[in-house]
N, C-alpha and C positions, 0 to 999 in steps of 0.2 A: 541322490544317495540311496541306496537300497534296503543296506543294512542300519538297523534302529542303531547298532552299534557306534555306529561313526556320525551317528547323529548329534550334532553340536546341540547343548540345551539354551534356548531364546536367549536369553541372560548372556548371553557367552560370545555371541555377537554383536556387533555394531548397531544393527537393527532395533535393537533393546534398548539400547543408549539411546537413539535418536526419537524413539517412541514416547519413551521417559522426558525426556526434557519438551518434546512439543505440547505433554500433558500439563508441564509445570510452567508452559507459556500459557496454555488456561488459565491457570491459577493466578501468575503473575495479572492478568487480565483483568480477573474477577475483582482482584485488591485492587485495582486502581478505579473502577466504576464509581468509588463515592466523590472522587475528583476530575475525572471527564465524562462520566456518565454514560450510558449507553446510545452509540447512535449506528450508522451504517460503518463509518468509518473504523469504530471499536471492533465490529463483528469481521472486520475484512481477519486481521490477524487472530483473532478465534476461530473463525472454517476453516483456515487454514490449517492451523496449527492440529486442530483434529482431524484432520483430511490423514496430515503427513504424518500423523500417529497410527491412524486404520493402515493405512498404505503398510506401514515400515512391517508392521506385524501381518499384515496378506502376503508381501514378498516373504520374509521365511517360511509360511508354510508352502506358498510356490517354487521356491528355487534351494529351500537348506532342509523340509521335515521331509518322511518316509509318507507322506500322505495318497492317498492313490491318484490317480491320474485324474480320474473327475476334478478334486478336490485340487488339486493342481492348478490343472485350466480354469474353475471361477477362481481360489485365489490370484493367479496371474491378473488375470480379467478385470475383477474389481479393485487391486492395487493399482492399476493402469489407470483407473478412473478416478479415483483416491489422487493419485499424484496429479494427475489434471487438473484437479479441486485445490490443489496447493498450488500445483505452478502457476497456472493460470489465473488464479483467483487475486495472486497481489500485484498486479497490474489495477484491477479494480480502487483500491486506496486511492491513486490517483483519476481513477475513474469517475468515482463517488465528489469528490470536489467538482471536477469541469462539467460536469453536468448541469451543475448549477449557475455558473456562472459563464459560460461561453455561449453567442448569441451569431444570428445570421448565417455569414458563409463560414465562421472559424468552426460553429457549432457542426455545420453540416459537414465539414472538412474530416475534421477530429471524430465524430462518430462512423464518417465512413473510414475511415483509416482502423480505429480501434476496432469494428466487427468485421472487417477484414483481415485483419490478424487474428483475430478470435477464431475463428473458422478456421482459417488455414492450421492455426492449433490445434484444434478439436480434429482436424483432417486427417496433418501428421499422426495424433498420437492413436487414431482409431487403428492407422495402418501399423502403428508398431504394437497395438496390443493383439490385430490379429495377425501378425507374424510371430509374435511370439505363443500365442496359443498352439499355432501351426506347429511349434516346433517342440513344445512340451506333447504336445499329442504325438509327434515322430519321435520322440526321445533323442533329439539331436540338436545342436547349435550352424546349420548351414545357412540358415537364415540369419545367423548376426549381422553380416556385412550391411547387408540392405537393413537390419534395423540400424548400424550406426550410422548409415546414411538420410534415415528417415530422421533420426537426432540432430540429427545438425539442423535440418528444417525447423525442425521444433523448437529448437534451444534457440536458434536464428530468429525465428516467431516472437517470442517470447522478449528477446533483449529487445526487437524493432516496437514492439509494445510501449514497452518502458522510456524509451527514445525520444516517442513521438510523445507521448504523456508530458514526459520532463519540457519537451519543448511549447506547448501551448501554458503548462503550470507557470513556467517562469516568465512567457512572457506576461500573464495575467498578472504576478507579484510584483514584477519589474515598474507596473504598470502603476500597482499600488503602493510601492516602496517612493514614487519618486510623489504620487500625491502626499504622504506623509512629509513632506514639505511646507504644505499649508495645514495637514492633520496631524502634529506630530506626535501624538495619543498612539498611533500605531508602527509608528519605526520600530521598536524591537522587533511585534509580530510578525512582519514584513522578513527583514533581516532573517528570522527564523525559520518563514517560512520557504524563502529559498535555498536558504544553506541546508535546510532536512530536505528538497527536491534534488537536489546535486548529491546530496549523500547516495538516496535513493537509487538514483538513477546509473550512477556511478557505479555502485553496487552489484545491483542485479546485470546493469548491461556485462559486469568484468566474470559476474559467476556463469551469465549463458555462455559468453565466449569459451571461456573456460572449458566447460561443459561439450560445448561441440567441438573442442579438439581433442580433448579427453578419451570423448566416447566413440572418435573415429576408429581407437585403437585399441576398443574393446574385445576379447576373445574369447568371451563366457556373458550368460545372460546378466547375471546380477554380484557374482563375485569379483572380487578385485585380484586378479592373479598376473597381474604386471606392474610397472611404474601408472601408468597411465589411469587402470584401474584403484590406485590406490591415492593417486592428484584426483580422481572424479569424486571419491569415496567424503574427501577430506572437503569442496566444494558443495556435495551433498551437504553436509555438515554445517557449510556459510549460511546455507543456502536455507535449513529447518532452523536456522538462528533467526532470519530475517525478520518474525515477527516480533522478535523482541525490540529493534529498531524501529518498530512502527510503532510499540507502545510508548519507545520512549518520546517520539517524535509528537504524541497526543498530549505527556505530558508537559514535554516542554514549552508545546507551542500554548500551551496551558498558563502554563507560568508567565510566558511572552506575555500573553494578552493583558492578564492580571495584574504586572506591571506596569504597563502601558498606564490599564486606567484607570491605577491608583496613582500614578504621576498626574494623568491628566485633570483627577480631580483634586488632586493637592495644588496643584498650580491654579484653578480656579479657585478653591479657598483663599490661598493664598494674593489674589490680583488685589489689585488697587488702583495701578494705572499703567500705562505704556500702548507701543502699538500693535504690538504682535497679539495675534486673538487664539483662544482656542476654545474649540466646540465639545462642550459639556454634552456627553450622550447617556447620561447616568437613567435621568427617567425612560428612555426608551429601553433601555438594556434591564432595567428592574421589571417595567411590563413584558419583555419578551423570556426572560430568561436571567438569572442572577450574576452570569458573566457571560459575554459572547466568546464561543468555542469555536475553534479551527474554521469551522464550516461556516462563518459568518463573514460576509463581506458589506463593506461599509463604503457607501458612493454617495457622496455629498454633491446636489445639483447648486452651479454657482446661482447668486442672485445678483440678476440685472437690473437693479436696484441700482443709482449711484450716490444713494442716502448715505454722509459721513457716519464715519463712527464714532463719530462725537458724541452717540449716546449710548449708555452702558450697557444696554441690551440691543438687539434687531433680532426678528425671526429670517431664519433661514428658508430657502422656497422647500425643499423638501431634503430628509434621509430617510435611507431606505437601508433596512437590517434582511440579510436573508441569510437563513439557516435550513436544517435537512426538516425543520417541524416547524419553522414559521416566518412568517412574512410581515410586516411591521411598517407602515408610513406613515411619516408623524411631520405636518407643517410644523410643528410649532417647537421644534429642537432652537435653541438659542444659541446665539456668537456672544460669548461674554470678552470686552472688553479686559487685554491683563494688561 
């Protein structure tokens, strides 16, 4: 736009709104840290969310203020990198768990898969940020086509991300949903923690599709001046909510755990006699940490011992607690007879 006149004020856009509430996903953030604390996992949905707050406000002063051409091109420029930091960055949540916990060929599998998409992300969206400079510096939109074609890459990037994630996350839970048979201190956790990866996953894979059909039929850099541009606008939209689903997902799998094992320790209290046993992990979890969070997985080595349980106690050969700050093995965890 040329004239100051026809210049829409920030507020008066969509752009503002969406800036607005990524700020107030901070926020949301900050109040829940005295009940999940801070770890890597918390911080995925905080970069974010401030990624896609700078982004939303570099795009108006690139494609809606009077600003001059320089100022143009670095806003386009660094909102392009801005959105990168958001799109790309919540793949990571699930990233920050498998790290920990996937070993040998799944490890080497899922990390080459994940930095291959990663790449090819960072690739696409290099080339769509310098076609678009190219094309703020010609004052023209001839180069859309080929960015909505470079979208579709990216957007396609980005859901295979999530795909591949969800598929090693569940089977690891799967994994652990079904030893909760003999542990069953952690069947909620379990249950919770696949039901938020299917959300997840579900989620982002239905916004990138979305996205890349969207913006094949885009006709303007960042305006919504069709049906099509105004389905992408509205997916944007799903799309800077997303953090709020991963807070919730901290604290509910929060809550999971805390149930878990306050059942498991009232049912110890509670024993007296019977067959079914369960493993009291209170003293390991008070040395590591005052409740074990998301990022903790619990692997019970059997003991080939074939000592009856005739007696109220036996140690277990080993558990092993692993978290994003600590590592914990303790022989002497107990099978208490209930």
């Amino acid at each position: 736009m040329s004239s100051s006149d026809s210049v829409l004020p920030y507020f008066e856009l969509s752009w503002s709104i969406l800036s607005s509430f990524d700020l107030l996903h901070v926020v949301a953030a900050l109040l829940i840290v005295p009940i999940t604390g801070v770890s890597t996992l918390w911080a995925v949905p905080v970069v974010c969310s401030v990624a896609s707050s700078i982004a939303n406000g570099l795009c108006y002063i690139a494609y809606y203020s009077d600003a001059s051409t320089n100022s143009k091109v670095l806003a386009a420029a660094f909102a392009d990198m801005f959105w990168l930091i958001q799109e790309a960055g919540l793949p990571f949540y699930s990233y920050d768990i498998l790290r920990r916990f996937l070993q040998g060929k799944s490890r080497i599998i899922f990390f080459s898969l994940f930095w291959f998409l990663i790449v090819s992300t960072l690739a696409f969206r290099g080339a769509i940020l310098s076609q678009r400079v190219l094309d703020i510096l010609s004052s023209n939109t001839t180069r859309q086509a080929l960015i909505n074609k470079l979208h579709i890459g990216y957007f396609g990037s980005l859901a295979l991300l999530e795909i591949v994630s969800a598929f090693f996350l569940l089977r690891i839970f799967v994994q652990g949903k079904r030893q909760t048979r003999i542990l069953p201190s952690g069947r909620n956790l379990f249950k919770q923690l696949i039901l938020s990866t299917e959300v997840r996953v579900s989620s982002l894979a239905i916004l990138g599709i979305g996205r890349t059909i969207t913006y094949h039929f885009h006709t303007t850099a960042q305006s919504a001046t069709n049906l099509a541009g105004e389905l992408d606008r509205f997916l944007v939209a799903c799309q800077n909510y997303f953090p709020v689903i991963m807070l919730i997902d901290l604290l509910t799998t929060r809550i999971a755990n805390a149930e878990d094992t306050n059942s498991a320790t009232s049912a110890y209290q509670r024993s007296a006699a019977g067959n079914p046993v369960t493993i009291e992990l209170n003293r390991v979890n008070n040395e590591a940490r005052k409740d074990i969070d998301r990022q903790t997985f619990v692997r019970i080595k059997p003991d080939t011992d074939k000592q009856s349980l005739e007696d109220i106690t036996k140690p277990c050969q080993k558990a092993i607690l692993k978290s994003s700050t600590f590592t914990v093995e303790r022989t002497d965890v107990v099978v208490h007879q209930v």
